[in-house]
Phi, psi and omega in degrees: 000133185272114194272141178279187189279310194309307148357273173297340189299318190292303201271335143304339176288308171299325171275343174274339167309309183272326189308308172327296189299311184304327174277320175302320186267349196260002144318325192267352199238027153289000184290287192207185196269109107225332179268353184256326174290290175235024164054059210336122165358023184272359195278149161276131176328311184276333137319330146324276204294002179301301178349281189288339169288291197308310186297253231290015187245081180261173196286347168277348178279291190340262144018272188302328188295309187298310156310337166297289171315320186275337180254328180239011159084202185288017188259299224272006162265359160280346190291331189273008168281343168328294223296350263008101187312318186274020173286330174321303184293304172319284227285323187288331177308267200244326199313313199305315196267337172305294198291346163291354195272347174314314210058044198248160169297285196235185166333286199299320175293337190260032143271325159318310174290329181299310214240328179119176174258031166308196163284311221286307214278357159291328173287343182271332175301297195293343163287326175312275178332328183270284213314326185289289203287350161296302198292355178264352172252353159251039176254297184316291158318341175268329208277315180295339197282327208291312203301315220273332171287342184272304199270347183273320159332311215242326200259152173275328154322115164262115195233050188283173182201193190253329172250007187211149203246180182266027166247319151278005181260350183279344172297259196321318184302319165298315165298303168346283206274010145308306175298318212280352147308302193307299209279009164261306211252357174085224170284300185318306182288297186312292188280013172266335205282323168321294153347274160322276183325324178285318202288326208291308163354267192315311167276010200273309179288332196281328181299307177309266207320275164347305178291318164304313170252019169304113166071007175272141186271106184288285212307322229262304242283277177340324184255358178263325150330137151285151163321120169096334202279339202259330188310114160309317223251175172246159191232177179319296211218132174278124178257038170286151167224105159299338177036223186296317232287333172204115182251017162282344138357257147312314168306316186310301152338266180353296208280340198278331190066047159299346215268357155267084206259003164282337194262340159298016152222028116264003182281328180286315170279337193279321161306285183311336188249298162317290192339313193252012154298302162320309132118187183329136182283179168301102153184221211282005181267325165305313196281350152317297208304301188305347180256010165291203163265309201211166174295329183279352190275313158328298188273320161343296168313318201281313188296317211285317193298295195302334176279321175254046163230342172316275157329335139284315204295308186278353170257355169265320202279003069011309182294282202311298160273017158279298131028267186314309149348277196296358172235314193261002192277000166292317188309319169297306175308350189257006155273140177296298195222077164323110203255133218252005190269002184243023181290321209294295205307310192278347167257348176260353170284000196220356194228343166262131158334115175323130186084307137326300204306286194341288215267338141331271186323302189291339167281322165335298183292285212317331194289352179247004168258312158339296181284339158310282158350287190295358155278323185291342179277358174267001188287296197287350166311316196275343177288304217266321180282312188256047158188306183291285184313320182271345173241333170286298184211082157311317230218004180298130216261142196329304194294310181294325176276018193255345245231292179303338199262350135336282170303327158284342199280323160299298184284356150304314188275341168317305193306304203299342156278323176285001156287334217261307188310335168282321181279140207273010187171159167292334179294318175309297178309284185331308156294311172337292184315304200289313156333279172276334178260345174280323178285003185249324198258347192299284219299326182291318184292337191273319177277338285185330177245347235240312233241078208299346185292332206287147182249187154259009134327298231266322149342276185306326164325300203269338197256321193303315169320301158278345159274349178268258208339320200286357180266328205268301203289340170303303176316295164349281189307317178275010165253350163281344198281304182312308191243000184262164163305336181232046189300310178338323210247320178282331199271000196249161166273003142313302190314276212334312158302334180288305165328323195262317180298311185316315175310307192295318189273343164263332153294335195291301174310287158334312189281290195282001169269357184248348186247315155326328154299351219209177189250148188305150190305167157300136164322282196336305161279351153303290155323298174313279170330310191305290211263335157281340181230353178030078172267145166260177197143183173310018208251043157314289212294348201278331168316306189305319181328293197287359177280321176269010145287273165251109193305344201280331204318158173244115170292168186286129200218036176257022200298316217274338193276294181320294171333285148328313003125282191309323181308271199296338161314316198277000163268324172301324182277350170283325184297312204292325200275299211262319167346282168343297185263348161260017144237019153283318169285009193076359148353328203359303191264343141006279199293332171294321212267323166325279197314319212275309188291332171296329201266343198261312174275024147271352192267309183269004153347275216284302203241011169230001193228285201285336154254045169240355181292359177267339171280318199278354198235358196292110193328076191297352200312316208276351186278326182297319196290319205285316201276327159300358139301340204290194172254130173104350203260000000 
């Protein structure tokens, strides 16, 4: 593909811009790692959540949306429930403010408030910190396979080499000059240059979109769907049908193991409620939270991401596969095995105009230098705060640890390209995460709010349990998938799923045989943790403690309110998902019912969630510090 001059102008300009900006703001996060980290706790909430929208709208989930969409039709807004997409409305409910209230840097430091600073509650810090640093580096590895297939697509330069193919070497120029913003400017630079990136975004989707349904005839388009493809709802059995016209298609289905698509998806919610129960791993989506100002700004931010990032995302990954349809399905039919993850690349290297294309591509890069950034600024926090600093040099003056987090911050992202240099597709990586590493971190974090007895043995047990399993049981599967009677069902994604409960069931096992074993947390840290972040659950005896300090205290009494809350959250953000694309398809009254169902359950948000957030949000820290003073306690 020949890029026009108008083209490179846009995307160089975009790249001198955001390099600019990321060196102009790390003046500010050079003071000392609270400033590097967490922008001392100084950021407004809705820059956060600009923030936090930008890191999660990348060109490889895009990518992955658009193949999703283009092969199973309007079903494919059920499909982002793998990760689970609605763990967000947890984290927006109640998960945000239970973890800001910690006042903790990253992840790993708020285990430490949870389990103590003892053996036990170290071994769990120190499993965090490992848990942190795989999954951020097999975050990376999925962002290099996604960009380096994407910019190999799309730029006309062939930049193969005798060690590298041109998909990777177009990989490392990007991350490189990605790397080299992040890791000089921090929390300031990362969420200002996000920020820049979410506005490009947005006009990157109003461009498409526009450009996509200019003259399009819906009666053509429509009668041009295979049967079932338009269909929302889910059934028993996926009933797209591709038939002769493209059974390359179908096979796709197949081989994906979709085509009992009632029972993926309950298998996807019983996955989906441990998942997002747990609540974030540890990387950049915690280290938001954590930078917030206050808890109730922590769920704000969170409540705010969902609302501006659904309703773009889906309307370029909507555009794109319209787009793609409409050009590109002969070329597909005429492959034995399409790849169906380079439709986004191939329409915007071949089917958008000079100058749309330009500044598409430039939102494109931002959306994957956004999530990029936000993994690299979360990584080192946890190396450089919750290890190098608490067991080496405690005591180091601010600068040498701004110094070290340059450096780790580099050798993360090597590794983590050389992981991406192994994976053979996104899908893959795309399962690895959700599955085997998410079924390794639910259960002990799922015990961590619920359960006042779990310790930090029984912490460490279950996550130590679940990183060996999440290396064995993927295999275990691709060799039933090789050799059994149900490779259909192991090599598919029901297998992936079966993978993340088999993971889940064994961490389960690990947590509570390792917190049985071992003696129960200290009052002290019970009570403290307790009367601070006030979680509900299982925390009777730890109540009666604090009742006898103080009779007045109040347990967290929002269960039925939460509950509630997640329910109607999680239909709104599905109306935000499915809106979109039918009235990219032409829907019109689809779509209209959508919109009616987003406006209604935002409506019961706004008076059953967001103005009650002055009860539900309020900063316990100072009754938890007056009730861990007391004597005895």
């Amino acid at each position: 593909m020949n890029l026009a001059t108008i083209d490179i102008i846009i995307i160089l300009c975009y790249l001198v811009t955001i390099v600019g900006l990321g060196f102009w703001i790390s003046r500010k996060a050079s003071k000392n790692i609270q400033s590097y980290f967490l922008g001392d706790n100084n950021i407004k909430w809705y820059w956060l959540g600009f923030s936090n929208s930008s890191g999660m709208f990348d060109v490889s989930g895009t990518a992955f949306y658009v193949a999703l969409l283009f092969v199973y039709g309007f079903k494919a807004a059920w499909l982002p429930w793998l990760w689970p997409v609605w763990n967000q409305i947890f984290v927006m409910v109640f998960l945000a403010i239970w973890i800001r209230r910690s006042n903790a840097m990253t992840g790993a430091d708020w285990i430490i408030k949870r389990f103590g600073d003892e053996r036990g509650g170290r071994l769990a810090h120190m499993i965090v910190v490992v848990f942190a640093i795989v999954s951020v580096i097999g975050f990376i590895g999925y962002v290099f396979v996604g960009i380096g297939k994407f910019a190999s697509n799309i730029l006309p330069w062939d930049l193969s080499n005798p060690l590298l193919t041109s998909q990777q070497t177009y990989a490392f120029i990007i991350i490189a000059l990605t790397t080299f913003y992040t890791v000089k400017g921090g929390m300031y630079s990362v969420v200002a240059t996000e920020v820049l990136q979410y506005g490009i975004l947005l006009v990157s989707c109003l461009l498409v979109v526009s450009y996509a349904v200019r003259d399009v005839d819906y009666n053509a388009l429509h009668h041009q769907l295979p049967k079932g493809w338009s269909n929302f709802w889910p059934e028993w059995k996926l009933d797209v049908d591709w038939g002769s016209n493209f059974p390359q298609a179908a096979q796709k289905v197949s081989e994906d193991g979709f085509t009992w698509f009632g029972a993926l998806l309950m298998m996807m919610v019983a996955k989906g409620i441990f998942a997002s129960l747990a609540g974030p791993v540890p990387g950049f989506d915690m280290q938001r939270i954590l930078s917030a100002k206050k808890p109730r700004e922590a769920a704000m931010l969170t409540g705010f991401t969902n609302l501006v990032l659904f309703i773009p995302l889906f309307m370029m990954v909507s555009a794109l596969t319209l787009v793609g349809i409409h050009y590109l399905m002969p070329e597909l039919q005429g492959q034995s095995k399409p790849d169906f993850e380079i439709i986004l690349s191939r329409v915007v290297g071949s089917y958008l105009p000079a100058g749309i294309r330009g500044i598409v591509l430039a939102g494109l890069l931002a959306s994957f230098m956004s999530t990029f950034s936000a993994f690299v600024n979360a990584a080192p926090a946890y190396l450089v705060n919750d290890f190098y600093k608490k067991y080496f040099k405690p005591d180091a003056p601010p600068a040498h640890y701004v110094k070290w987090s340059y450096i780790v911050s580099i050798s993360i992202v090597l590794v983590g390209c050389i992981f991406g240099l192994f994976a053979t597709s996104l899908s893959s990586l795309t399962i690895w995460i959700t599955s085997a590493l998410y079924g390794g971190y639910a259960a002990a974090n799922v015990l961590k709010w619920i359960w006042w007895r779990f310790n930090g043995y029984g912490y460490f047990a279950g996550m130590l349990t679940g990183l060996i399993a999440a290396t064995f049981v993927p295999s275990l599967m691709a060799y039933l998938a090789d050799n059994s009677a149900y490779k259909d069902v192991f090599g598919s994604g029901i297998g992936t799923l079966v993978s993340f409960f088999i993971i889940l069931v064994l961490s389960m096992t690990g947590s509570i045989v390792g917190c049985l074993l071992t003696p129960a947390p200290s009052q002290q840290i019970l009570t403290s943790f307790y009367t601070n972040t006030k979680p509900w659950g299982w925390w009777k005896p730890v109540l009666n403690m604090v009742r006898k300090v103080n009779p007045a205290f109040q347990p967290n009494q929002q269960f039925k309110w939460d509950m509630f809350n997640v329910i109607i959250g999680i239909v709104w953000q599905m109306s935000m998902i499915i809106m979109p694309i039918q009235f990219v398809f032409g829907f019109f009254t689809k779509g209209f019912i959508a919109m009616g169902v987003w406006l209604v359950t935002m409506t019961i948000l706004k008076f059953t969630w967001y103005d009650r957030l002055h009860l539900t949000a309020s900063d316990s820290s100072a009754t938890s510090a007056e009730t861990a003073a007391q004597p005895g306690t």
